[in-house]
C-alpha positions as CSV (number, residue, x, y, z in Angstrom):
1,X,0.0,0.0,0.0
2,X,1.3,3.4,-1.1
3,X,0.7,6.3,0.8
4,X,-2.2,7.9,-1.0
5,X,-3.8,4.2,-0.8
6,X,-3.1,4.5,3.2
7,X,-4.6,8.5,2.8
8,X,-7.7,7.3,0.9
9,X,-8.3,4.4,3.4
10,X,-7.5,6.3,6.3
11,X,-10.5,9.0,5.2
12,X,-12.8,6.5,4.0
13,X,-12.6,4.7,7.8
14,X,-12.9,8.3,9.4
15,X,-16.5,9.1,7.2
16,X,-17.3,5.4,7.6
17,X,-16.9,5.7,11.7
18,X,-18.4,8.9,11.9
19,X,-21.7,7.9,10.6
20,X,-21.6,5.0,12.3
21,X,-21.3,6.7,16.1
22,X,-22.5,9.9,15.0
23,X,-25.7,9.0,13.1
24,X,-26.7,5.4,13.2
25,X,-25.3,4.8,17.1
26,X,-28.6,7.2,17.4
27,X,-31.0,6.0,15.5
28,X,-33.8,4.0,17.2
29,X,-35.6,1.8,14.4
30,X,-39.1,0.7,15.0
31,X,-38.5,-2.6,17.2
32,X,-40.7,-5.6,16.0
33,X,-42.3,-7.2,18.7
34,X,-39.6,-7.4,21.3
35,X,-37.2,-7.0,19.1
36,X,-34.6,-4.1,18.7
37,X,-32.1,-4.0,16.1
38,X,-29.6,-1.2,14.8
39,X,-27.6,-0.8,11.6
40,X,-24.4,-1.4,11.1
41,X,-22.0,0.0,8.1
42,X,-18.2,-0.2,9.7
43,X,-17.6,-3.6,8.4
44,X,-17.7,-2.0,5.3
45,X,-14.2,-0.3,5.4
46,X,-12.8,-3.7,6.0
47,X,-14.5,-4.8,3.0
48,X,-13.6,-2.3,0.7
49,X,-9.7,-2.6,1.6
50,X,-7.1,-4.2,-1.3
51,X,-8.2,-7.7,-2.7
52,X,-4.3,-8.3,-1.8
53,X,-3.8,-7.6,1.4
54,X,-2.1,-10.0,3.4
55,X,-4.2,-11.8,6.3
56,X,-2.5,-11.0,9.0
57,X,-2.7,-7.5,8.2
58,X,-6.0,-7.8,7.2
59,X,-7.1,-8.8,10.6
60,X,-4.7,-6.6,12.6
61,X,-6.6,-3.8,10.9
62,X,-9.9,-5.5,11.2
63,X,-9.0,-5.8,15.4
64,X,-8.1,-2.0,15.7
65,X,-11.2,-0.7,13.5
66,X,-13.4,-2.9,16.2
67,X,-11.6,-1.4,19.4
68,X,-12.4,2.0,18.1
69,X,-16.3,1.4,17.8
70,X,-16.1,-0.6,20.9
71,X,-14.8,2.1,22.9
72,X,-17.9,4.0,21.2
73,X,-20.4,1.6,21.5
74,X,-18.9,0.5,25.2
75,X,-19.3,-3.0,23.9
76,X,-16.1,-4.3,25.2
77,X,-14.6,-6.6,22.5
78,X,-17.6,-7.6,20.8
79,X,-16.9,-5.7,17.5
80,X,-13.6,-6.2,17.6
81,X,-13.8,-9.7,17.7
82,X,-16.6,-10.0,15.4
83,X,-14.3,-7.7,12.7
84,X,-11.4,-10.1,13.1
85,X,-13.8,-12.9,12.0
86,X,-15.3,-11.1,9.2
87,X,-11.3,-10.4,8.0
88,X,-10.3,-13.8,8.4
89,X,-13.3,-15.4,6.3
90,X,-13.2,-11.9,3.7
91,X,-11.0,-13.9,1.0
92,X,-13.3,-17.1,0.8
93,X,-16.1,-14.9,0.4
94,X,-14.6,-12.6,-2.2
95,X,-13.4,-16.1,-3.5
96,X,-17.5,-16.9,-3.3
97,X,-18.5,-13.8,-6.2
98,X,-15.4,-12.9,-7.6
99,X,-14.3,-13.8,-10.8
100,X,-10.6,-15.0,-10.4
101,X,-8.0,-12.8,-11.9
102,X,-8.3,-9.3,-10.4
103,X,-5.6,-7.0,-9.9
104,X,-4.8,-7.3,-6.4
105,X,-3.7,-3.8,-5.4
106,X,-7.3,-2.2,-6.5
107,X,-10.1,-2.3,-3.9
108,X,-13.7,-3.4,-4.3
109,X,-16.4,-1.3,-4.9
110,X,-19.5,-1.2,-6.3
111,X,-18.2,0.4,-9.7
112,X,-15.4,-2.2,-9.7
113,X,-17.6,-5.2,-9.2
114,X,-21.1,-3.7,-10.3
115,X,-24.4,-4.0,-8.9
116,X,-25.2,-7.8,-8.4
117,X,-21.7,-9.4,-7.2
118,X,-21.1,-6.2,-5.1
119,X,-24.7,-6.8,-3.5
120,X,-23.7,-10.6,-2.8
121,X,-20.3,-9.8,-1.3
122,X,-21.9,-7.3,1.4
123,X,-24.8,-9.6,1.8
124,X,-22.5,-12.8,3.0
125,X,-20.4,-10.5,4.7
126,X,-22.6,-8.6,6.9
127,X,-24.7,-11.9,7.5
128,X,-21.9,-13.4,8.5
129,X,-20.3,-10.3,11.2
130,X,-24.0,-10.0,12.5
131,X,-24.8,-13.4,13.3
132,X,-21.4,-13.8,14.8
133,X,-21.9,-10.3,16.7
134,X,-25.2,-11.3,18.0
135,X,-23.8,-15.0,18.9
136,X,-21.6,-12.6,21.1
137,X,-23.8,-10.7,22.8
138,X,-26.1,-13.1,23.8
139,X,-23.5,-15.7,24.4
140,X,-26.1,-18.5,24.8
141,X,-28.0,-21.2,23.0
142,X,-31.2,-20.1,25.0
143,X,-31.6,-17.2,22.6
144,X,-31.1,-18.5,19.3
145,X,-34.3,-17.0,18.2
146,X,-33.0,-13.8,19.6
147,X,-30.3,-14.4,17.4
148,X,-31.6,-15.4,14.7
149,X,-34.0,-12.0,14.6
150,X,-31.9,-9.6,15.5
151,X,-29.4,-11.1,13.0
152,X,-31.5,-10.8,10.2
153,X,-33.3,-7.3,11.7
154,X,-30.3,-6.1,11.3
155,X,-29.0,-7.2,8.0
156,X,-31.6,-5.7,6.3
157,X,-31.2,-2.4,7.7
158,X,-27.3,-2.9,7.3
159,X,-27.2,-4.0,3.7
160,X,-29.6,-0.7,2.9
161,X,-27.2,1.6,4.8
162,X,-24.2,0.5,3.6
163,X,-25.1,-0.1,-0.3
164,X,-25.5,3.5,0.1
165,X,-22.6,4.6,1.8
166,X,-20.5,2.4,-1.0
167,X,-22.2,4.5,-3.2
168,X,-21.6,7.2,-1.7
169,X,-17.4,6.0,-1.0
170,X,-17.3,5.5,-4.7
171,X,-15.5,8.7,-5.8
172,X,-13.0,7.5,-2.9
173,X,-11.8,4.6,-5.1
């Protein structure tokens, strides 16, 4: 990584963690039944770093990113963990909708990627950091409804929000 790649990254995780503690941190959606859920769009600068990037870095970054909305959220750990998880499976999934072949110092994005495999990379991705999140904060077989709901509560809400904010990252790229 070069240093306007670390520059570009660097600002897209600043606009990325504002509105997440800024704006979505204070949203309250409608609940469903005794449900509450929230939206969540960090993962997405962990998604949109180089197709290259080693693992280990990968996840160190991934660990770090999670502290900081941890220390927002006062969630001790839980993102953070749940970010290393989503770094360390982030290469089978881009392995899932990727076409093999791409140049590994460019990023994904929705432009790169277009619509369809851009919508099935965040989909398996946020599924996957929000059922492991939830997993976490429950801690407990007892609630696998709870789970299960809140999991897919707020995966919808979390796909919407961060389709957009990719959009909106786009002239980032």
């Amino acid at each position: 990584m070069n240093s306007s790649s670390i520059l570009r990254n660097s600002l897209k995780f600043i606009i990325i963690w504002i509105l997440q503690i800024v704006v979505l941190k204070q949203v309250q959606f409608l609940p469903l039944g005794p449900y509450y859920y929230e939206a969540f769009v960090y993962p997405l600068f962990i998604l949109l770093l180089p197709f290259g990037m080693h693992i280990n870095r990968l996840m160190l970054i991934a660990f770090f990113s999670g502290l900081m909305i941890d220390a927002s959220y006062n969630t001790m750990g839980v993102h953070a963990g749940s970010a290393v998880v989503l770094a360390f499976f982030r290469p089978s999934i881009l392995g899932l909708v990727l076409a093999r072949g791409m140049d590994e110092s460019l990023t994904p994005s929705l432009a790169r990627l277009k619509f369809l495999p851009f919508l099935r990379y965040i989909a398996y991705s946020l599924l996957l950091y929000l059922v492991f999140y939830h997993s976490m904060v429950f801690f407990s077989h007892v609630f696998l409804l709870s789970i299960i709901v809140k999991s897919l509560l707020s995966f919808i809400v979390s796909v919407f929000f961060t389709l957009i904010l990719a959009g909106i990252l786009n002239g980032l790229d």
